[in-house]
C-alpha positions as CSV (number, residue, x, y, z in Angstrom):
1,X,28.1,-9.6,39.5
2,X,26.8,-9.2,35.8
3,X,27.3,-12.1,33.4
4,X,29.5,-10.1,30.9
5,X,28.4,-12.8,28.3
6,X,24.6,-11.6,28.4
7,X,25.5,-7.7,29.4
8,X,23.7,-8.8,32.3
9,X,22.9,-5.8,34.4
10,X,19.6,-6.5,36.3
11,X,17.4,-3.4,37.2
12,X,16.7,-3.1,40.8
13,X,12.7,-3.5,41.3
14,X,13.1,0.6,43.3
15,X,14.4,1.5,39.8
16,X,12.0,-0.3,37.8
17,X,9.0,1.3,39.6
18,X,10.4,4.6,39.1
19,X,10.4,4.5,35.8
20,X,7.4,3.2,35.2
21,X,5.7,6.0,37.3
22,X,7.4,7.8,34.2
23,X,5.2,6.2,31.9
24,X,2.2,7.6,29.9
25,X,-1.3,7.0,31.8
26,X,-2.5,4.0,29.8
27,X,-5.0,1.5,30.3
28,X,-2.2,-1.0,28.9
29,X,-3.8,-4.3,27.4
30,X,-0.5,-6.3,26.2
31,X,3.3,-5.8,28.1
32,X,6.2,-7.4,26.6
33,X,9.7,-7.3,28.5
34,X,12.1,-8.7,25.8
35,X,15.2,-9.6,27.8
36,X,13.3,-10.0,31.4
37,X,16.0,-11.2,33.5
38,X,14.2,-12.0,36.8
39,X,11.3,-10.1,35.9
40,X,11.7,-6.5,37.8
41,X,9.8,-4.9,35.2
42,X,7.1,-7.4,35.2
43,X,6.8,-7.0,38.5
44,X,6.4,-3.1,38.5
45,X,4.0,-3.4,35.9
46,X,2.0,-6.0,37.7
47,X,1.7,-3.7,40.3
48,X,0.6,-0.6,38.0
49,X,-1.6,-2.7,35.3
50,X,-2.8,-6.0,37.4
51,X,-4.8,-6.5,34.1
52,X,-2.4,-6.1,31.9
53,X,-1.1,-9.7,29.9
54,X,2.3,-10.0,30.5
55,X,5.3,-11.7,28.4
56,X,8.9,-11.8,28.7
57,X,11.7,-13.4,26.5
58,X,14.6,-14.8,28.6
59,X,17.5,-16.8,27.1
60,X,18.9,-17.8,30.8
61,X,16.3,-20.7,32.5
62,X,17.1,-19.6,35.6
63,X,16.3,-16.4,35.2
64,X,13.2,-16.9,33.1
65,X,12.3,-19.4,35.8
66,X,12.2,-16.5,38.6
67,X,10.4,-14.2,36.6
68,X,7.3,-16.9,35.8
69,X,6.2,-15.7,39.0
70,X,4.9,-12.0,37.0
71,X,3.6,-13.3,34.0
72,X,4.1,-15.7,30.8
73,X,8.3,-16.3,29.7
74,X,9.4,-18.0,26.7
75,X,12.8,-19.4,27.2
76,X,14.3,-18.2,24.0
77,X,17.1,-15.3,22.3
78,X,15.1,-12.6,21.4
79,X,17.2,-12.6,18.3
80,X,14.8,-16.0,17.0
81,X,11.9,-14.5,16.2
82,X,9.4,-11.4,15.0
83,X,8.5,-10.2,18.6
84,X,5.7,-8.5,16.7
85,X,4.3,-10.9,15.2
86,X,5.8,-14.2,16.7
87,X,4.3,-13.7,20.3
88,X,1.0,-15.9,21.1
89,X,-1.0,-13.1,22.8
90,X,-4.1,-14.6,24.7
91,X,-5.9,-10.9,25.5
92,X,-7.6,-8.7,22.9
93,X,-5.1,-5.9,20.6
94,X,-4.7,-2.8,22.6
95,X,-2.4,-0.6,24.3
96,X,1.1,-2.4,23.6
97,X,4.1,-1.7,26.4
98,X,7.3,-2.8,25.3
99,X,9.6,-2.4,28.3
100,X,13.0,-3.3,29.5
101,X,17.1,-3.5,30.4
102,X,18.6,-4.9,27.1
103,X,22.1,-6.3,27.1
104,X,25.0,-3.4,28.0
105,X,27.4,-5.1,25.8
106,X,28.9,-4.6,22.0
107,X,29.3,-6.5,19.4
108,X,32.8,-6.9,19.4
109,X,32.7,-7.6,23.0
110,X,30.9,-11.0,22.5
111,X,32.9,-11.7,19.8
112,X,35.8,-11.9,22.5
113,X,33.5,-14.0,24.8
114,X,32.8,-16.3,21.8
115,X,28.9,-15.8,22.8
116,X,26.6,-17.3,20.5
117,X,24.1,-14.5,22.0
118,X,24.3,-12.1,19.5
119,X,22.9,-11.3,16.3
120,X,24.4,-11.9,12.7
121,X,27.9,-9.4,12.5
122,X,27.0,-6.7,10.1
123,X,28.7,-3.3,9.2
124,X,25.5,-1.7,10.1
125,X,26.8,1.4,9.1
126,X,27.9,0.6,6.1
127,X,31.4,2.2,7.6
128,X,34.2,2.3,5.4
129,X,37.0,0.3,5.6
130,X,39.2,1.7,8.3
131,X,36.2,3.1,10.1
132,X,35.2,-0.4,10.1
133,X,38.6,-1.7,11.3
134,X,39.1,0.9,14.2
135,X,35.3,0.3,15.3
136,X,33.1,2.6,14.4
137,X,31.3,-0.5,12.7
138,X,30.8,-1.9,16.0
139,X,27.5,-2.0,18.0
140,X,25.8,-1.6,20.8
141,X,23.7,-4.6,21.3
142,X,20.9,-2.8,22.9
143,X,20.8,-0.5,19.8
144,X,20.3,-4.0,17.4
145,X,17.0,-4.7,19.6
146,X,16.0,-1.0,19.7
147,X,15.8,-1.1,16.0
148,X,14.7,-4.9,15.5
149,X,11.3,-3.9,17.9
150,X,11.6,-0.3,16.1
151,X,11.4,-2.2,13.0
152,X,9.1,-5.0,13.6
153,X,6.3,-2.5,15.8
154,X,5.9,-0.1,13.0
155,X,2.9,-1.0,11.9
156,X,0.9,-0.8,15.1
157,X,0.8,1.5,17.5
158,X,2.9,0.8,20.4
159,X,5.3,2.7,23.3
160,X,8.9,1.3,23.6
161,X,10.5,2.3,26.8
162,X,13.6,0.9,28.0
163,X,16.9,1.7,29.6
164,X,20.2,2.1,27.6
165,X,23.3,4.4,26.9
166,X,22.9,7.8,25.9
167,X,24.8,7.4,23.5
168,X,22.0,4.2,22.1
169,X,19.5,7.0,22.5
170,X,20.6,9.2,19.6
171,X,21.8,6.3,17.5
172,X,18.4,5.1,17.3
173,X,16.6,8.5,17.3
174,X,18.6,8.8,14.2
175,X,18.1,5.8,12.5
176,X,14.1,6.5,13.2
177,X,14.4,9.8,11.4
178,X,16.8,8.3,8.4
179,X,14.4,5.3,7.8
180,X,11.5,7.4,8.5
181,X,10.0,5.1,11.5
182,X,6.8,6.3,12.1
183,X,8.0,7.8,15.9
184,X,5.3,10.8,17.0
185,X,7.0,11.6,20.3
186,X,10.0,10.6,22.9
187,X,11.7,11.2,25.7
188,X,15.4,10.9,27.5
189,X,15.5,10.4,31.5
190,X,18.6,10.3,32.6
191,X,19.7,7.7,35.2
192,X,22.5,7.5,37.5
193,X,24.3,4.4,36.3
194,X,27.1,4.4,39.1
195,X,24.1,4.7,41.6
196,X,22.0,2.0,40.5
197,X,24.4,-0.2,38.5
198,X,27.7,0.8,39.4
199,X,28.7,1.0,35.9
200,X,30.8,3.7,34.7
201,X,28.5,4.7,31.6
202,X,25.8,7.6,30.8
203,X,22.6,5.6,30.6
204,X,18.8,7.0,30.7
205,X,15.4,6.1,30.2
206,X,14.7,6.3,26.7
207,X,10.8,6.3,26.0
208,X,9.5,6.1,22.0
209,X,5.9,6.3,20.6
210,X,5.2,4.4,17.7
211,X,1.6,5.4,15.6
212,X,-0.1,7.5,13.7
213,X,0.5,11.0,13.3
214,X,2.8,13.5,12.1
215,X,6.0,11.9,13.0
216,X,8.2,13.8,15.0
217,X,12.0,12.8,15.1
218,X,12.9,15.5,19.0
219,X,13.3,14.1,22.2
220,X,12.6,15.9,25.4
221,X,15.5,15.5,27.9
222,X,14.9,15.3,31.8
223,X,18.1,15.6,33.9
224,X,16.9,12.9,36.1
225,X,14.2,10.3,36.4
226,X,12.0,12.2,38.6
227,X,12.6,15.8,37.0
228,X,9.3,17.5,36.2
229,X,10.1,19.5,33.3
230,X,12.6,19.0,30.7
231,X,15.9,21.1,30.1
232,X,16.2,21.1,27.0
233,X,15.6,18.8,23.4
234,X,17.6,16.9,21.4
235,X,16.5,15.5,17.7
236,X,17.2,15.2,14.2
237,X,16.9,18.9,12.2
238,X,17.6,18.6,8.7
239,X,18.8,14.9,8.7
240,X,21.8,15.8,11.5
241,X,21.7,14.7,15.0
242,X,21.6,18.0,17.6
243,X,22.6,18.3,21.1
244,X,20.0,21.4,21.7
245,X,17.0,21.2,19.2
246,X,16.6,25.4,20.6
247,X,20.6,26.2,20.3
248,X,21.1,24.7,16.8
249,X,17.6,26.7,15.5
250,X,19.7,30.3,16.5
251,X,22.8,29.1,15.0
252,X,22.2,26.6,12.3
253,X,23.2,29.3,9.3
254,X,27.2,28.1,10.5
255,X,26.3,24.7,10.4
256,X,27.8,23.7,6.6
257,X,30.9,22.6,5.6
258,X,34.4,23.3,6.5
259,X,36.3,24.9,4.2
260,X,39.8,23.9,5.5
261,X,40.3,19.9,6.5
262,X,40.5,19.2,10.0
263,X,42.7,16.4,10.7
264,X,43.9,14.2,13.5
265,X,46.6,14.1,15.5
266,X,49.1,11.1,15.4
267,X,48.4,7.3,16.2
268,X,51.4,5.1,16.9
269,X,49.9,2.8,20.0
270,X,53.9,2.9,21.4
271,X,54.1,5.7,24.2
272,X,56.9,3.6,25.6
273,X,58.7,4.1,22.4
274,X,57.5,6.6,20.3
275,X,57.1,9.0,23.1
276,X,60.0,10.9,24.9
277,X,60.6,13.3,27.4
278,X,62.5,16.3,27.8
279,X,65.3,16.1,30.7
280,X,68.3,17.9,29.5
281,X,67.8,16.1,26.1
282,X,65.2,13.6,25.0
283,X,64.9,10.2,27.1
284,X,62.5,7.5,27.6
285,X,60.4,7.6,30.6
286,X,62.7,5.6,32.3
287,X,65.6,7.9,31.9
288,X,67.6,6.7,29.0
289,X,69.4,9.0,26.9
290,X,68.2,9.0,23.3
291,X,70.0,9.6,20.4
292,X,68.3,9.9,17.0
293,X,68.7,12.1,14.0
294,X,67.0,15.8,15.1
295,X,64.5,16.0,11.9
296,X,62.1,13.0,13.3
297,X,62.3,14.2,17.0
298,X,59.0,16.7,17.5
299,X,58.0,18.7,19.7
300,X,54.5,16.6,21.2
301,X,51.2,18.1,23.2
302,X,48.5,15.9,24.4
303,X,45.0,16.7,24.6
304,X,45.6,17.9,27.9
305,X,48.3,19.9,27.3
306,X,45.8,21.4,24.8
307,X,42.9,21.9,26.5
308,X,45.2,23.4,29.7
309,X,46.9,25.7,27.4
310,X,50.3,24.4,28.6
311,X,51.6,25.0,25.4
312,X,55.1,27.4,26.6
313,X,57.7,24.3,27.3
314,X,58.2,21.6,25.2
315,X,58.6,18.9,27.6
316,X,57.9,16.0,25.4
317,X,59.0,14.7,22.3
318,X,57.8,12.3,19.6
319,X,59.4,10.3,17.0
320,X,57.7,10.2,14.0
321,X,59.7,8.2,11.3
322,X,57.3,8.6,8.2
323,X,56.2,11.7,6.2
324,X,53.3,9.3,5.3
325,X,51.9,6.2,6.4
326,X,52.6,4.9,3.2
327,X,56.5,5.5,3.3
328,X,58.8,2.8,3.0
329,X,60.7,2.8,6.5
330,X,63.6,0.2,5.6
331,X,64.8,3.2,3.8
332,X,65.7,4.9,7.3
333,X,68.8,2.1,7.7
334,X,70.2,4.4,5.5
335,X,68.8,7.8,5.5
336,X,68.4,7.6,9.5
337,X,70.5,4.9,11.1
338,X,70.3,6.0,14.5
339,X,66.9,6.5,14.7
340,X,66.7,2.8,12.5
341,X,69.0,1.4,15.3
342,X,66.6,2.9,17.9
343,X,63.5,1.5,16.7
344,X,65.2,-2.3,15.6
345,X,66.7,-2.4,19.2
346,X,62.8,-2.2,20.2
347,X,60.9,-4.0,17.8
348,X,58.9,-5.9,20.2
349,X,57.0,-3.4,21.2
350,X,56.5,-1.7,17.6
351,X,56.0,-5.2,16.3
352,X,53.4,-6.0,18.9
353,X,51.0,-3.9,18.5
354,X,47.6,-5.2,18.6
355,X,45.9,-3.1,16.2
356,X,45.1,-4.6,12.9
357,X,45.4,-1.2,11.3
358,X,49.0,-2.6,11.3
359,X,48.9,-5.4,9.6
360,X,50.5,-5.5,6.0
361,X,52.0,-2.1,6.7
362,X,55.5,-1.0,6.8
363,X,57.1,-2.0,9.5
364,X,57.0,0.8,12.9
365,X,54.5,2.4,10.9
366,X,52.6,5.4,12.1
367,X,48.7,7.0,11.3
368,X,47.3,10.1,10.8
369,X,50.6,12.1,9.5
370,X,51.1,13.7,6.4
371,X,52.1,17.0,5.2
372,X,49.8,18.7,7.8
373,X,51.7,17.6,10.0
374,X,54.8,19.4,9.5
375,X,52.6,22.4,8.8
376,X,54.3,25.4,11.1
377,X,51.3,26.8,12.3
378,X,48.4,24.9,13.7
379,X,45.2,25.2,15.6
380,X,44.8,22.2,18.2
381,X,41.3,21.5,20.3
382,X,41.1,18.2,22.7
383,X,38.7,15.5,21.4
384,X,38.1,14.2,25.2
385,X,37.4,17.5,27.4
386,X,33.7,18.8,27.8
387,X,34.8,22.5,27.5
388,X,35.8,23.1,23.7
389,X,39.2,25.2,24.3
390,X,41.0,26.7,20.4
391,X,44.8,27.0,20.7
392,X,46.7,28.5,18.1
393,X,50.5,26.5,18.0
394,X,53.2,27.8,16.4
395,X,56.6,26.1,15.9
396,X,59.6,25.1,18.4
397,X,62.7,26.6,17.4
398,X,61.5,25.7,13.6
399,X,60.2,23.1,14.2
400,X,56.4,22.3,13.9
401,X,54.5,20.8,17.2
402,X,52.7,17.7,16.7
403,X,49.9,16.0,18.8
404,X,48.8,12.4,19.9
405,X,45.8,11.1,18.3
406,X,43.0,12.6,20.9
407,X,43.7,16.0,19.9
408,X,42.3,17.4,16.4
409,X,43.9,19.9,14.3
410,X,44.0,22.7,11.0
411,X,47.3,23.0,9.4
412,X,48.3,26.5,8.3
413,X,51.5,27.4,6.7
414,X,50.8,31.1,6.6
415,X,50.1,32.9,10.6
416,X,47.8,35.4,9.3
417,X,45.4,32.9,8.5
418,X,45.8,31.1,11.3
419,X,45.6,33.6,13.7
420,X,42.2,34.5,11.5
421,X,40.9,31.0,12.0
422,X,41.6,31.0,15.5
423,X,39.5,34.0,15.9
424,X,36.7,32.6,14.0
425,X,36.8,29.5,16.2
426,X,36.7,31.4,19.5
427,X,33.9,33.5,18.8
428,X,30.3,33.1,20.3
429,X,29.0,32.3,16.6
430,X,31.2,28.8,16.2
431,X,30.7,28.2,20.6
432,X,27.0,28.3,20.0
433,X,27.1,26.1,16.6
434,X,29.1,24.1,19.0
435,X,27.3,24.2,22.0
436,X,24.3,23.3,19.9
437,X,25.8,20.0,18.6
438,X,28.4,18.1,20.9
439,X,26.9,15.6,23.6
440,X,29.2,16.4,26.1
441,X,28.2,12.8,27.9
442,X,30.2,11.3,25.1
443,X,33.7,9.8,25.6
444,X,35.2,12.2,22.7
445,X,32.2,14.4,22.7
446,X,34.3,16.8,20.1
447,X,34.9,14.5,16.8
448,X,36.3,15.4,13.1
449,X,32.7,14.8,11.7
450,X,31.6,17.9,14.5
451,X,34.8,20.4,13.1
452,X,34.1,19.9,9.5
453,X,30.1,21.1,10.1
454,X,31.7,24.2,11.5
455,X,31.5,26.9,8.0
456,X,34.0,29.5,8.6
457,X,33.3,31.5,5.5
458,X,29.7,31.8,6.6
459,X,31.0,32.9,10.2
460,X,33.4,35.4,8.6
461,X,30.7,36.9,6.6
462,X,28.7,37.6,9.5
463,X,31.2,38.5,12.0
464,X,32.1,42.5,12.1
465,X,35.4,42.6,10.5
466,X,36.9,45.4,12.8
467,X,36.1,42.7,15.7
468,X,37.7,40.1,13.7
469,X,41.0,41.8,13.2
470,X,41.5,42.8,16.3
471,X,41.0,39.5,17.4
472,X,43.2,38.0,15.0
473,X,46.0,40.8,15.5
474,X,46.1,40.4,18.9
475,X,48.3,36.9,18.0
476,X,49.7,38.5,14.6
477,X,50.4,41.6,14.4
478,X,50.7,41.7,10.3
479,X,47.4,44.0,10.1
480,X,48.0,43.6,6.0
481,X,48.6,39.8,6.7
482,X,45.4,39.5,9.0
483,X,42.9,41.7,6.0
484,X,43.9,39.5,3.2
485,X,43.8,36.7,5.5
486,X,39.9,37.5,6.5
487,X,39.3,38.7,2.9
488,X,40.2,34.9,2.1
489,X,38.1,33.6,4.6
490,X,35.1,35.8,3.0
491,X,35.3,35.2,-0.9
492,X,35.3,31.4,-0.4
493,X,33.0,29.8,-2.3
């Protein structure tokens, strides 16, 4: 089992010969493993380059102790010192392998452990504050010693090649590209995680060359470790990450800004409470009758819902007891006393919630509402499915769907221009934009930062308009609506 404290997942020596059959042809003079566990890598390298000088780092003497047997280990966090610089080399400079398996583990993850294995908490990414909060400040360990050896290799030629997420891989191609690393080539082999490691992740071999050259800031990305050729590339164009260096070249002129704000669905972190279900009325999930004032009962879709297009019956419901995060809910006592009575008679679920977003807000607070969301008209898309699937919503018996928080919408109060939207969003020109920019091996591979890249003016200007409207008429039938609606869409500036 893998000692969660170290993200200790050790690499099978079958695996580690693999991929260093993957390596460049070298005649390599210095290797450095700089979390060695037992010393697989080592190993496979002693059997490649017997002449090679071989280091590892290891902070666990046992393990350091087992892998003496492949070359020189300092006992030691990697975290201590310049492994550039800090590293008593006995051999002559020369070809310089930095290989390995660092630590599958986050930040905040060894924060729980209380592991002192772990380098100095930073906000990295200089998130702001309730990006920070929520996580998207957190880190990858692996991607702290991808740019610490990124960092402190610069100045020498070297090849990094070691195994991490996918999703590591294109943080730190990134980061190269923004600091202007001096990278002149990589690559991305995927590897089967649940085969090898049984973890439930996307990992793959993630090869960088560091020296001098034109830099060069693509990767070419095999579908497995042994595939000859690549499929396709992935790299930084114009200072933006891209799933498909190829795709995003044909269909880059879409790629701007957004000129309608996409939003997210709502966070409450209750189901048990917030969420009901229909059954000849609302009722909680275990089949209680409930009985709250109509105008904060909503008709709810999940991302599923969305991306199946089972959109026809409402058969949930959500409370949602603020126009705005902000809003004072003691006031619903009075303006709402059943639903107030409903959500005091279970307040320790509402008041347990985990998430610190809730501290020092009202109390049975919600996130991401506002007046989008009582918007009548709306255009939905899951965050979580791999297939990017459009849906335009339109109210309940008056009253405006809402979502739960995987799900991203536009707010429209006028159909024409949602229905025009909706056809600019389902044509090839925004699927190949899209196509060209969502990693589908991410967990929400479709984000808010993704939408708002999407430039519907620029698609409407270039989409035939008697296409459009047809498109768009086909869900409102207001041809006069739909025209000024696309006519909108096309004088934006």
């Amino acid at each position: 089992m893998p000692n969660n404290e170290f993200g200790d997942f050790q690499t099978p020596i079958e695996l580690a010969r693999r991929l260093v059959a993957t390596l460049p042809h070298r005649p390599w003079r210095r290797v450095l493993e700089p979390t060695c566990g037992v010393g697989n890598f080592l190993s496979a390298m002693h059997e490649q380059s017997p002449d090679a000088e071989r280091v590892g780092i290891e902070v666990q003497p046992e393990y350091a102790a087992t892998a003496s047997v492949f070359g020189k280990i300092i006992t030691a966090s990697i975290f201590d010192f310049d492994l550039a610089r800090d590293i008593a080399w006995t051999s002559e400079p020369g070809a310089t392998l930095v290989i390995g398996n660092p630590p599958w583990v986050t930040n905040s993850q060894l924060s729980v452990l209380h592991s002192a294995n772990r380098p100095t908490r930073a906000n990295t990414k200089n998130a702001r504050g309730i990006d920070a909060i929520t996580g998207s400040s957190n880190f990858d360990i692996a991607e702290f010693i991808w740019i610490k050896l990124l960092t402190e290799f610069a100045d020498r030629p070297a090849t990094i090649a070691m195994i991490c997420k996918t999703q590591v891989a294109r943080n730190v191609l990134l980061h190269c590209a923004t600091q202007q690393l001096p990278v002149t080539g990589s690559s991305v082999r995927m590897i089967d995680a649940k085969k090898w490691f049984d973890a439930g992740v996307d990992a793959c071999w993630f090869t960088v060359e560091l020296g001098p050259g034109k830099f060069d800031y693509t990767a070419q990305t095999y579908p497995s470790i042994d595939a000859p050729q690549p499929d396709n590339s992935i790299g930084v164009v114009d200072g933006q990450l891209v799933a498909d260096v190829d795709a995003y070249q044909r269909s880059k002129q879409f790629d701007g800004a957004s000129p309608l704000t996409w939003r997210q669905g709502i966070k409450h972190d209750a189901t048990a409470v917030m969420e009901l279900i229909e059954n000849d009325g609302p009722r909680t999930k275990s089949g209680i009758s409930v009985d709250i004032e109509r105008d904060h009962l909503f008709p709810l879709f999940k991302c599923t819902d969305v991306y199946r297009d089972k959109l026809d019956v409402v058969s949930r419901w959500m409370i949602v007891p603020q126009t705005h995060t902000g809003d004072d809910t003691e006031t619903l006592a009075s303006t709402a006393p059943k639903l107030w009575k409903y959500l005091t008679e279970n307040a320790a679920v509402l008041d347990g919630r985990k998430s610190s977003i809730y501290r020092n807000r009202a109390r049975f607070c919600i996130f991401g509402v506002g007046p989008y969301t009582f918007a009548p008209y709306k255009i939905a898309i899951s965050g979580f499915h791999k297939i990017p699937q459009f849906r335009m919503v339109g109210p309940y018996d008056g009253t405006p769907a809402v979502f739960d928080d995987a799900t991203y919408l536009l707010p429209f109060e006028d159909p024409a221009a949602c229905a025009v939207a909706h056809a600019l969003l389902t044509g090839q020109e925004a699927s190949d934009l899209i196509a060209a920019l969502a990693f589908w091996d991410s967990k929400r591979p479709v984000t808010k930062k993704l939408l708002q890249r999407i430039d519907l003016r620029a698609i409407a200007r270039a989409t035939d308009r008697a296409s459009l409207r047809e498109r768009a008429a086909a869900v409102c039938p207001d041809g006069s609506a739909v025209d000024l609606a696309i006519d909108s869409f096309r004088d934006q500036s």
